[in-house]
C-alpha positions as a Markdown table, in Angstrom:
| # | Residue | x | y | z |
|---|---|---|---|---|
| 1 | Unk | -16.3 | 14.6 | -28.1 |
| 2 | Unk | -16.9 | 14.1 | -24.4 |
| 3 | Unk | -15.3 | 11.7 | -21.8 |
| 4 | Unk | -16.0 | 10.9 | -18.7 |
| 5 | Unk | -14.5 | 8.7 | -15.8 |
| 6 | Unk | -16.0 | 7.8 | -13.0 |
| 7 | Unk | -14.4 | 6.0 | -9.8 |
| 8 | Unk | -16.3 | 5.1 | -6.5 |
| 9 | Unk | -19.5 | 7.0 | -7.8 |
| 10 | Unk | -22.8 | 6.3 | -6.9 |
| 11 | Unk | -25.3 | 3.6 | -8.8 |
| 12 | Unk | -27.5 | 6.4 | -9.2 |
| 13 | Unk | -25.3 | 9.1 | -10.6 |
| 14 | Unk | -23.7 | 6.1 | -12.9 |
| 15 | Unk | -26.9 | 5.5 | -14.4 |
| 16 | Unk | -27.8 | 9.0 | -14.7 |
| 17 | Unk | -25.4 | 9.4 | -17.1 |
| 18 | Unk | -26.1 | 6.3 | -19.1 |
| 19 | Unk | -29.1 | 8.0 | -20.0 |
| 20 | Unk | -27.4 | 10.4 | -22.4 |
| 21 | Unk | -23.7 | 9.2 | -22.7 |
| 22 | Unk | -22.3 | 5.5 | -23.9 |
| 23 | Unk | -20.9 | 3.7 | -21.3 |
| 24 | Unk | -18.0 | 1.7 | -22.9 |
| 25 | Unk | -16.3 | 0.6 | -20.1 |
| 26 | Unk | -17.1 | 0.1 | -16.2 |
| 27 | Unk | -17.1 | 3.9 | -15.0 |
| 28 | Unk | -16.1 | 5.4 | -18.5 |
| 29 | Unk | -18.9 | 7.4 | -20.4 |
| 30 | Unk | -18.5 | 9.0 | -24.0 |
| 31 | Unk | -20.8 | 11.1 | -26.0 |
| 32 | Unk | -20.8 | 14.1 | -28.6 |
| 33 | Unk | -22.3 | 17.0 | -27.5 |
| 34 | Unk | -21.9 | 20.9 | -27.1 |
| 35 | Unk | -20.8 | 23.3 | -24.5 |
| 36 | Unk | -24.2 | 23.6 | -22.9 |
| 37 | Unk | -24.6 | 19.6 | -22.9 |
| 38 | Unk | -21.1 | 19.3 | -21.7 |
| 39 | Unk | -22.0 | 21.6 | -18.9 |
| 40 | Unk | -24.9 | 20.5 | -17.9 |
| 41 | Unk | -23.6 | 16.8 | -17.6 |
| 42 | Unk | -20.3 | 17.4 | -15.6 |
| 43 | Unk | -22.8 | 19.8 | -13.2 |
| 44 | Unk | -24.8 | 16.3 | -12.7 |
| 45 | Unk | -20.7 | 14.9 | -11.9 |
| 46 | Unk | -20.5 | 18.2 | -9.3 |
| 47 | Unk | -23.2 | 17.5 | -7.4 |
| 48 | Unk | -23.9 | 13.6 | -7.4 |
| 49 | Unk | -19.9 | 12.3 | -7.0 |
| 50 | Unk | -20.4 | 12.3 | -3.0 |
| 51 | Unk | -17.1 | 10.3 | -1.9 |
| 52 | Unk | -16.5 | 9.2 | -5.2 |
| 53 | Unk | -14.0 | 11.0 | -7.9 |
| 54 | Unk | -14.5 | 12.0 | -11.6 |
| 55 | Unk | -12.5 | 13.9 | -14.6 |
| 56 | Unk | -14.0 | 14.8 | -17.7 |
| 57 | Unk | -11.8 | 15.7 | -20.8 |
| 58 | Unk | -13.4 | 17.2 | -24.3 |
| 59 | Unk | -11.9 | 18.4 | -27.6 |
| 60 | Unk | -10.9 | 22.1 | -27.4 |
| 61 | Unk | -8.9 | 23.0 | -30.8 |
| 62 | Unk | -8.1 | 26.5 | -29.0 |
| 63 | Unk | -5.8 | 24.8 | -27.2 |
| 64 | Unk | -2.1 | 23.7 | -26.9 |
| 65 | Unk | -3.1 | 19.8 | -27.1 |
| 66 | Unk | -5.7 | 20.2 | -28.4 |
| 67 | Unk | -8.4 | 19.3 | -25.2 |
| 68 | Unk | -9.0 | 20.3 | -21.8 |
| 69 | Unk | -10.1 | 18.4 | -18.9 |
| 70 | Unk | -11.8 | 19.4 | -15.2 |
| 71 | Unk | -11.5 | 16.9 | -11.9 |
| 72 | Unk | -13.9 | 16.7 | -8.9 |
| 73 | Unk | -14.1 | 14.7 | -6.3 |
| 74 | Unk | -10.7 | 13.3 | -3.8 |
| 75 | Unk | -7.5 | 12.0 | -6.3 |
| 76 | Unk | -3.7 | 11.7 | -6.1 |
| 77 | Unk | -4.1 | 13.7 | -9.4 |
| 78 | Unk | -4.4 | 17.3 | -9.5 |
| 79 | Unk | -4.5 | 19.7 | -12.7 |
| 80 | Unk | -2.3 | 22.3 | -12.6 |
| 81 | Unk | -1.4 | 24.9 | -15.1 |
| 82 | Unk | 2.3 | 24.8 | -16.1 |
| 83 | Unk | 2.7 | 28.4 | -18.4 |
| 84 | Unk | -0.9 | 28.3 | -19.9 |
| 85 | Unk | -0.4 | 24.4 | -20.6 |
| 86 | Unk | -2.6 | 22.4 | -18.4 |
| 87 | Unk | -0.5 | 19.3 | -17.3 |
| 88 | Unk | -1.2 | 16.5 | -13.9 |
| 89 | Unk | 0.6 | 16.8 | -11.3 |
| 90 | Unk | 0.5 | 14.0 | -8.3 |
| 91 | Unk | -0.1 | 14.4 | -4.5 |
| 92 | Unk | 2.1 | 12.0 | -2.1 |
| 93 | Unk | 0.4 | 9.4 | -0.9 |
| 94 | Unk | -0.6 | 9.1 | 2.4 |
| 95 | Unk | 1.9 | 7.1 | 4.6 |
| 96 | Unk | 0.8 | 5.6 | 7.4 |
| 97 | Unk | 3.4 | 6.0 | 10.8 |
């Protein structure tokens, strides 16, 4: 299983993915597919995002919980890897003077 969020993304990238992946919510994508499939999908993500942000999160039994998940684009939320456990952590937000 395969999801993907979108936020801020392009129309074109948004219905790029709507070719191969259900879109069951404004910006949110899910499908089942492999590795490659994955791959080649969040690679669309990489390079079509421009200012917008994305994460993608799949079913990985190999590890701790049981998933992983990758980020592009500008977030407050950042993966980070916490003793081989990959958790969120969360940038300040920018405060104007």
């Amino acid at each position: 299983m395969i999801v993907i969020v979108l936020e801020n993304a392009p129309p074109r990238l948004r219905g790029r993915l709507a070719l191969w992946l259900l879109e069951v919510r404004a910006g949110v994508y899910v499908g089942d597919f492999g590795r490659r499939a994955r791959e080649y999908f969040w690679q669309q993500v990489v390079e079509g995002i421009a200012d917008g942000n994305a994460v993608i999160a799949w079913r990985d039994p190999g590890e701790e919980n049981g998933f992983q998940f990758d980020t592009c684009g500008q977030n407050r939320r950042m993966p980070v890897d916490y003793d081989g456990l990959k958790l969120v952590s969360f940038s300040p937000e920018d405060v104007a003077p």
